[in-house]
C-alpha positions as CSV (number, residue, x, y, z in Angstrom):
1,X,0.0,0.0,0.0
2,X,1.1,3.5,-0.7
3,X,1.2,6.4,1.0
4,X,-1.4,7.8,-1.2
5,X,-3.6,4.9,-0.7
6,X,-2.9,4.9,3.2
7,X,-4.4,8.4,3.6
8,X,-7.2,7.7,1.5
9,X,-7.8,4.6,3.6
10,X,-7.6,6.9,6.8
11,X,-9.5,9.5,5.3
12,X,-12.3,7.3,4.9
13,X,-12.7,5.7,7.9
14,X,-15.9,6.1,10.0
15,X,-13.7,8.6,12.5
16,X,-12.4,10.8,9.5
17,X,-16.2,10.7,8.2
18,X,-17.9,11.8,11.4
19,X,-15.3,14.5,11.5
20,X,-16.3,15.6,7.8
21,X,-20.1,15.2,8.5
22,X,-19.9,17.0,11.3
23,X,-18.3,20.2,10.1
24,X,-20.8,20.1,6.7
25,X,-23.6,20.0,9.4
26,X,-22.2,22.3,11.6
27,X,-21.8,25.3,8.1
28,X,-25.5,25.1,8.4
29,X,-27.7,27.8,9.1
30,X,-30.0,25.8,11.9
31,X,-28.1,22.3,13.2
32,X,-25.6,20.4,14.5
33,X,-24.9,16.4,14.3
34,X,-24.4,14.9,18.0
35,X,-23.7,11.5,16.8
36,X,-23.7,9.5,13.8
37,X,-24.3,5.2,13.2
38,X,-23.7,3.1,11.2
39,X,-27.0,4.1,9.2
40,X,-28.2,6.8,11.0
41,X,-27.2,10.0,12.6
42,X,-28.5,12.3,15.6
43,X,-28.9,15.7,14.9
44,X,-30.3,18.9,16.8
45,X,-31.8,22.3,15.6
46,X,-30.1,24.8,17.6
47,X,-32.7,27.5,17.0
48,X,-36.1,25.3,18.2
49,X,-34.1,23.3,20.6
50,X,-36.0,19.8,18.7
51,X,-33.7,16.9,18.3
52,X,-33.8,14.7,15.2
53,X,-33.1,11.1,13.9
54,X,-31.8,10.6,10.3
55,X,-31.1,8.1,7.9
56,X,-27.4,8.9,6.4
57,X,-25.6,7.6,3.2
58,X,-22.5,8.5,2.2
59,X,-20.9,6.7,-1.4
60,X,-17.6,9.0,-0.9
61,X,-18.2,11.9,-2.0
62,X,-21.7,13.0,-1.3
63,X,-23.7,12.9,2.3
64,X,-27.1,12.5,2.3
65,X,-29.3,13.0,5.6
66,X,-33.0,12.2,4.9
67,X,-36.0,10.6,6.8
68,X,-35.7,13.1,9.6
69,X,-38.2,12.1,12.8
70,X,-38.1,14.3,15.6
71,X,-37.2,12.7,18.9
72,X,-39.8,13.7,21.5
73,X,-38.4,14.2,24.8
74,X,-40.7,13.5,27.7
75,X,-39.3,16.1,30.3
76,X,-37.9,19.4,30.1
77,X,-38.7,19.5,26.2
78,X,-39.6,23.5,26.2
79,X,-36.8,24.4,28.9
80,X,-34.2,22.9,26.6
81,X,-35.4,24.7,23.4
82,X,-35.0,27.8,25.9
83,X,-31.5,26.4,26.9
84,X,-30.0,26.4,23.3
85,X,-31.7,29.6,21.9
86,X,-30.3,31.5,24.9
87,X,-27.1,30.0,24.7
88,X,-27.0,31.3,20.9
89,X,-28.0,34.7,22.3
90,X,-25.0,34.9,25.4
91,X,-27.5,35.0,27.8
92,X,-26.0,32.6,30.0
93,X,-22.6,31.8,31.4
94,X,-22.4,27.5,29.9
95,X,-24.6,25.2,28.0
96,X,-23.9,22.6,30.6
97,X,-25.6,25.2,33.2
98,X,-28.6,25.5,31.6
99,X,-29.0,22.0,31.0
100,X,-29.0,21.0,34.5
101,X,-31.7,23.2,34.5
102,X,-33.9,21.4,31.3
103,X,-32.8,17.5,31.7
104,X,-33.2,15.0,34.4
105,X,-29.5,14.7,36.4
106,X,-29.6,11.2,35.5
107,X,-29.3,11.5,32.0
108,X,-27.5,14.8,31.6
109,X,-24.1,13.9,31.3
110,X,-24.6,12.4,27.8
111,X,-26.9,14.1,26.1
112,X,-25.0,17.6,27.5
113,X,-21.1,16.0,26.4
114,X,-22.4,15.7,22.9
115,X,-24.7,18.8,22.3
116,X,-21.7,20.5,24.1
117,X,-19.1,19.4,21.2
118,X,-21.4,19.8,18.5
119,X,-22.0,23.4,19.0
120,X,-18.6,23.9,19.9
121,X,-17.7,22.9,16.2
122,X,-20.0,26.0,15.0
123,X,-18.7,29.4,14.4
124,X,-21.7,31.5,14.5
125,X,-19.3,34.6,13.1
126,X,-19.1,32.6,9.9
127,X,-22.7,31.5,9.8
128,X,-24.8,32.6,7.1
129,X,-28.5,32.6,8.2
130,X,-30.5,31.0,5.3
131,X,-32.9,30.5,7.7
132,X,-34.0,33.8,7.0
133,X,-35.2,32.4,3.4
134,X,-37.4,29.7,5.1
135,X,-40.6,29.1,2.9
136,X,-39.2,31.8,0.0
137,X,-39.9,29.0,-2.5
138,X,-43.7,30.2,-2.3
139,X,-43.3,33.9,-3.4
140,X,-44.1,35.0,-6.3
141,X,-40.9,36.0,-7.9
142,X,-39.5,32.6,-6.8
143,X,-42.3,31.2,-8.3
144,X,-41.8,33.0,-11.8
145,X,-38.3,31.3,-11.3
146,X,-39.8,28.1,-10.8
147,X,-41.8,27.6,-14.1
148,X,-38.6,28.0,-16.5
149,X,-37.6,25.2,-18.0
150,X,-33.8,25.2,-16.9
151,X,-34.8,25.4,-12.8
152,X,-35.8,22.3,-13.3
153,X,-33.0,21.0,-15.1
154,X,-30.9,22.6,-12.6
155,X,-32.8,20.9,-9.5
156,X,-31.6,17.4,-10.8
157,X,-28.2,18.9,-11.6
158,X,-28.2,19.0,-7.9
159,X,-29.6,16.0,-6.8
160,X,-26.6,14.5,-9.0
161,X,-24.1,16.7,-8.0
162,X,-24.7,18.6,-5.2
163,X,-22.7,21.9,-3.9
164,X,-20.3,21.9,-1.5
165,X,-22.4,23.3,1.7
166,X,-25.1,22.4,3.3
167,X,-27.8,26.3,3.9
168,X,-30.7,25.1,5.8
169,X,-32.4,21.8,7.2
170,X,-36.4,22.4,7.0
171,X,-35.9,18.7,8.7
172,X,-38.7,17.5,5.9
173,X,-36.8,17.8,2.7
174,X,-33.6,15.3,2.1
175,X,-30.4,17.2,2.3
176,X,-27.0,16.6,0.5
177,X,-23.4,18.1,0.3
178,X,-20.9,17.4,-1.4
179,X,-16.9,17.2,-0.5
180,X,-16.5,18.9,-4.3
181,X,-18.6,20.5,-6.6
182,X,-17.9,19.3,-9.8
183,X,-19.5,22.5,-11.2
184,X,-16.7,24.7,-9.7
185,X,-15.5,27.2,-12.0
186,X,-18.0,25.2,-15.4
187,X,-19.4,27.9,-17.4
188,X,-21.6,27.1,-20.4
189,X,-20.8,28.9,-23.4
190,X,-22.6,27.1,-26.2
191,X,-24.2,30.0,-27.7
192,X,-21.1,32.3,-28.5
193,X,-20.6,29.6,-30.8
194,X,-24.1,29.8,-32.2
195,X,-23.8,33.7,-31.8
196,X,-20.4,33.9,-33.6
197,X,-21.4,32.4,-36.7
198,X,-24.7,33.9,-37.1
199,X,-22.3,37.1,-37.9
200,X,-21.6,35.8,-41.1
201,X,-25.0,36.9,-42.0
202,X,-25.2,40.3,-40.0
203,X,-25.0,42.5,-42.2
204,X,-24.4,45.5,-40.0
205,X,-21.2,43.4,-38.6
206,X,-19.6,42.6,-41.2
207,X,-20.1,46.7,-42.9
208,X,-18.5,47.3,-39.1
209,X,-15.3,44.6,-39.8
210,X,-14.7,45.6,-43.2
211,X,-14.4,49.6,-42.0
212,X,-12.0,48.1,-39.3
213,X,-10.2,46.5,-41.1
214,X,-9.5,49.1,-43.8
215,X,-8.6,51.2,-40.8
216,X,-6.3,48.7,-39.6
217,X,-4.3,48.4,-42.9
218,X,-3.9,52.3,-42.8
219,X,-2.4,51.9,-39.6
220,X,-5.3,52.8,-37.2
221,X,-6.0,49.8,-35.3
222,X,-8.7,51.3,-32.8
223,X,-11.5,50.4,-34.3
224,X,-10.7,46.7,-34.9
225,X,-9.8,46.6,-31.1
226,X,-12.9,47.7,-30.2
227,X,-15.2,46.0,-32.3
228,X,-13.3,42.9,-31.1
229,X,-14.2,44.0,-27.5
230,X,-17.9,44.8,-28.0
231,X,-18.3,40.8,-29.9
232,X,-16.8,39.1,-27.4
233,X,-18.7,35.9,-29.1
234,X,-15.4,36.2,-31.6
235,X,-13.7,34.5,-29.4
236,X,-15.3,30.8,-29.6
237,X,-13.9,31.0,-33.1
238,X,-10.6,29.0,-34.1
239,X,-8.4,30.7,-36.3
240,X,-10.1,29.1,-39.4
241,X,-13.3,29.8,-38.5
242,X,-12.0,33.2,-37.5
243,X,-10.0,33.8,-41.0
244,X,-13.4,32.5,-43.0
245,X,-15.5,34.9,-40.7
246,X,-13.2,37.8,-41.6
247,X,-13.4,36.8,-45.5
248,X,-16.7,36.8,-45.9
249,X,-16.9,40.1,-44.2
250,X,-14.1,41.9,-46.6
251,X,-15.2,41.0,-49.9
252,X,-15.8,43.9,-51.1
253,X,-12.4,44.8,-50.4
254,X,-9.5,43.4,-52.7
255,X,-6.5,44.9,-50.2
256,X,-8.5,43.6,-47.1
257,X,-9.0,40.1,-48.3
258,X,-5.7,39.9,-49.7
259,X,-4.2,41.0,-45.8
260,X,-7.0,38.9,-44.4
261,X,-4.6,36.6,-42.3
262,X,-3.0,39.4,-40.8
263,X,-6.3,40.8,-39.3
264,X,-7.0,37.6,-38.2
265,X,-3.8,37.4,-36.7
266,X,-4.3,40.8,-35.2
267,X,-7.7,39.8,-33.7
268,X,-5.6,36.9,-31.8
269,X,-2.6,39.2,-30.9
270,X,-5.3,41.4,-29.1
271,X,-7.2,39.2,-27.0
272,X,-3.5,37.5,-26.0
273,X,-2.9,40.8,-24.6
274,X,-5.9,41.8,-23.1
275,X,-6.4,39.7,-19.5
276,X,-10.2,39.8,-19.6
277,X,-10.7,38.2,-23.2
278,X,-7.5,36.0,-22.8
279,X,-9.2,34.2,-19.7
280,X,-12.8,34.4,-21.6
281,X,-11.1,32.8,-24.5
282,X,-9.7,30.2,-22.5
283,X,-13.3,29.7,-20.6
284,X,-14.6,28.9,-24.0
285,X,-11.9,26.5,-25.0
286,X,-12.8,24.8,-21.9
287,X,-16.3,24.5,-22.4
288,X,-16.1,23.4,-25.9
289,X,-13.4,20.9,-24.8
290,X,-15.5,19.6,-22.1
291,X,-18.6,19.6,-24.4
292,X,-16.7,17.4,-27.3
293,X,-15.3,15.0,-24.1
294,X,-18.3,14.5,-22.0
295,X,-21.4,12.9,-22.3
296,X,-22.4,15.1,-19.7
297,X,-25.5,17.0,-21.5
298,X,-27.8,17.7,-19.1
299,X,-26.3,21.5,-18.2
300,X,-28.9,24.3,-19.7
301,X,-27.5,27.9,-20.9
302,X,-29.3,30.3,-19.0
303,X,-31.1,33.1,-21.5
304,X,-31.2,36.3,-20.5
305,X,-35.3,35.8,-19.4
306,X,-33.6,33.6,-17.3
307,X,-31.4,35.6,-15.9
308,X,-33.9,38.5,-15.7
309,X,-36.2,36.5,-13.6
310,X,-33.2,35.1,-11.5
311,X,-31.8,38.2,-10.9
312,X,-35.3,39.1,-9.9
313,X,-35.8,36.6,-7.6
314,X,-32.4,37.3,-5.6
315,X,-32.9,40.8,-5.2
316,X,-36.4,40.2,-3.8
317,X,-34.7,37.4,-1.2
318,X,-32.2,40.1,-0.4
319,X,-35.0,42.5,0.7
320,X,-35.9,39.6,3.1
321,X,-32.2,39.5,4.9
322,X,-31.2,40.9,8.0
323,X,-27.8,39.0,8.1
324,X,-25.6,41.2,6.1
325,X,-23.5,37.8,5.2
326,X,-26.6,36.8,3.4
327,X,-27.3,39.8,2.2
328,X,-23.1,39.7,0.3
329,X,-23.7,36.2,-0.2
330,X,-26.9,37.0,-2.5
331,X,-25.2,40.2,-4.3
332,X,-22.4,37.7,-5.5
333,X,-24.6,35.4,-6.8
334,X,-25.9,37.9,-8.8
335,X,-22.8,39.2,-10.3
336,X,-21.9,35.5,-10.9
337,X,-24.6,34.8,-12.9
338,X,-24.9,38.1,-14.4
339,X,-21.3,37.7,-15.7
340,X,-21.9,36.8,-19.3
341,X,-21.3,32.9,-19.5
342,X,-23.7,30.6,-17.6
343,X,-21.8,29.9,-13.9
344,X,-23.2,26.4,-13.3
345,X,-22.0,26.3,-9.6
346,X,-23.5,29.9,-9.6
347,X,-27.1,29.2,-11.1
348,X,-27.3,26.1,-9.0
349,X,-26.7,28.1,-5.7
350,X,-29.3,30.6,-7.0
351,X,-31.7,27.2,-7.6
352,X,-31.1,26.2,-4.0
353,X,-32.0,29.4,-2.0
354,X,-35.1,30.2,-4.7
355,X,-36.2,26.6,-3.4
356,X,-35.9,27.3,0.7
C-alpha cells in the first residue's frame, strides 16, 4: 500500500467521516450532528431546541441525511429549546448550566457531552442565516423562477451533483453536500458559438469589420480593437473559422481580403494581450473541450429571461435579509450569474435558496 492509498484509507474511515459530516452540518444555518451510526445520525436544531433522527448515506463523495423524525423528549422539552436559543443569544454563562436546569440529572451527562461538542464545532461569526429564506420558495418572484424550463434542469443537476455546503435543514426535505462540486468554475458557453457564426450573415457586422479592417491596414487599429471588444462571441472562433469569418466580411475589399490573415492574426494578438478576453477565451476552450469529451448534456444555458427572472428573484430574497453575510452572499450570486457565460455552480446556488 502507498502512502497515497494509506491516507485515502484513513480519510475514509468512519472517524475521519464523522469528522467531515460534522463540520458540513455544523456550516449550516439551523443544526448540528451529535452522533452518527452506522445508518443513521443524531442531529439537533439549535434554533427550536427539537432533536432529530436521520437516515445517512455517504458513497464517498456525497452525504445525504433524509427521513428526519423528531425525537420527543418526555421532560424538560420546552426548557431545553429555551436552553440552546439562549445559549445562541449569550444570555447565560455555559450550556452545561442551563442543561442542568432542562434535563433529568440522571441522563445529563450524555446528552450535554455531545450537544456541548457539536455546538462547539459551529462558528456563529461565519454562519450565514439562510434561515431567513425559510418558505421563500412560495413567493411569487420565486415562483416566476420556478416555471422555466432550466430550474428544473438545474434541481436534478443538484440531486446529481450537489454543492459543496449544506444552507438550511427544513428537517422535511432530504439534504445533500458534497466534499466537491464538480461545477466549480463550469461555465456554459454554447451560444457564443451559435452567436459567432450567425455574424456571417449580420450585415451591419460585417459593414463594421470591413471599415475596421480598412482602418487597420492604414495603420489605425482602434477600431478593430474595439469591435473585437464589444463581440466578445469572436472569441469561440478558431483561427479558421476566424480567418473564414473575416473573409466573408471583406469581400468587397480586394487589399483587405488579400491581408485577411493578418487581421485575423491581429484579432488573436489582441485578445492574448488583453487579461479579460484572454481568460474568456480560455473559458470557451474549456467549455467546448468539455462539451466534445463528456457525455455530460444535461447543463442548460441560462437566456437572459432567465437571468432576468433570477436576478429578480435574488434581489427580492435580499429584501428579506437581516444577516448582512446573506445579504453579500446574495449580491455575488448575482454578479456571478450576471457575468456573461452561464456559472453552473453559480445558477445552482441561485436554484437552491429560490427553493428554501
Amino acid at each position: 500500500m502507498n502512502i497515497e492509498q494509506f491516507n485515502n484509507s484513513l480519510l475514509y474511515s468512519n472517524k475521519n467521516i464523522e469528522k467531515v459530516a460534522s463540520k458540513l452540518v455544523a456550516e449550516s444555518a439551523n443544526a448540528v450532528l451529535l452522533e452518527m451510526f452506522s445508518d443513521k445520525a443524531i442531529l439537533a436544531d439549535h434554533k427550536t431546541g427539537v432533536f432529530y433522527e436521520a437516515k445517512f448515506n455517504y458513497d464517498g463523495k456525497v452525504f445525504e441525511f433524509s427521513d428526519f423524525e423528531p425525537i420527543q423528549l418526555e421532560k424538560g422539552t420546552s426548557k431545553l429549546s429555551e436552553a440552546i436559543s439562549d445559549y445562541f443569544d449569550d444570555n447565560i454563562v455555559s450550556l452545561a448550566e442551563a442543561y442542568k436546569q432542562a434535563v433529568n440529572a440522571e441522563n445529563l451527562d450524555v446528552v450535554q457531552d455531545s450537544l456541548t461538542e457539536a455546538i462547539s464545532k459551529k462558528n456563529l461569526k461565519d454562519i450565514i442565516d439562510y434561515s431567513e429564506l425559510d418558505g421563500f420558495s412560495n413567493t411569487a418572484e420565486a415562483e416566476a423562477v420556478k416555471t422555466l424550463p432550466f430550474f428544473e434542469a438545474y434541481k436534478e443537476r443538484l440531486d446529481k451533483k450537489p454543492s459543496t455546503s449544506i444552507k438550511f435543514f427544513n428537517w422535511k426535505d432530504p439534504v445533500k453536500v458534497s466534499l466537491v462540486d464538480e461545477d466549480t468554475n463550469k461555465f456554459v458557453s454554447k451560444s457564443e458559438l451559435k452567436k459567432a457564426k450567425a455574424l456571417r450573415a449580420d450585415t451591419d457586422f460585417k459593414k463594421s469589420l470591413l471599415e475596421a479592417s480598412n482602418d487597420y491596414l492604414k495603420g489605425n487599429d482602434e477600431p478593430l480593437k474595439s469591435l473585437v471588444e464589444e463581440n466578445s462571441c469572436l472569441l469561440a472562433l478558431d483561427k479558421a473559422a476566424l480567418e473564414e469569418l473575416v473573409g466573408f466580411s471583406v469581400l468587397e475589399s480586394k487589399d483587405a481580403l488579400s491581408h485577411r490573415k493578418d487581421i485575423v492574426n491581429f484579432i488573436n494578438e489582441t485578445v492574448e494581450s488583453d487579461e479579460i478576453l484572454s481568460e474568456r477565451k480560455q473559458r470557451l476552450i474549456e467549455a467546448a473541450a468539455e462539451d466534445d469529451d463528456s457525455s455530460d448534456d444535461d447543463t442548460p444555458e441560462v437566456s437572459e429571461k432567465d437571468t432576468e427572472a433570477l436576478v429578480k428573484a435574488l434581489e427580492k430574497a435580499k429584501e428579506l435579509c437581516d444577516d448582512e453575510k446573506l445579504a453579500d452572499k446574495i449580491d455575488d450570486i448575482i454578479s456571478n450569474i450576471e457575468s456573461g457565460d452561464t456559472d453552473v455552480a453559480a445558477v445552482k446556488e441561485a436554484v437552491e435558496i429560490i427553493s428554501l
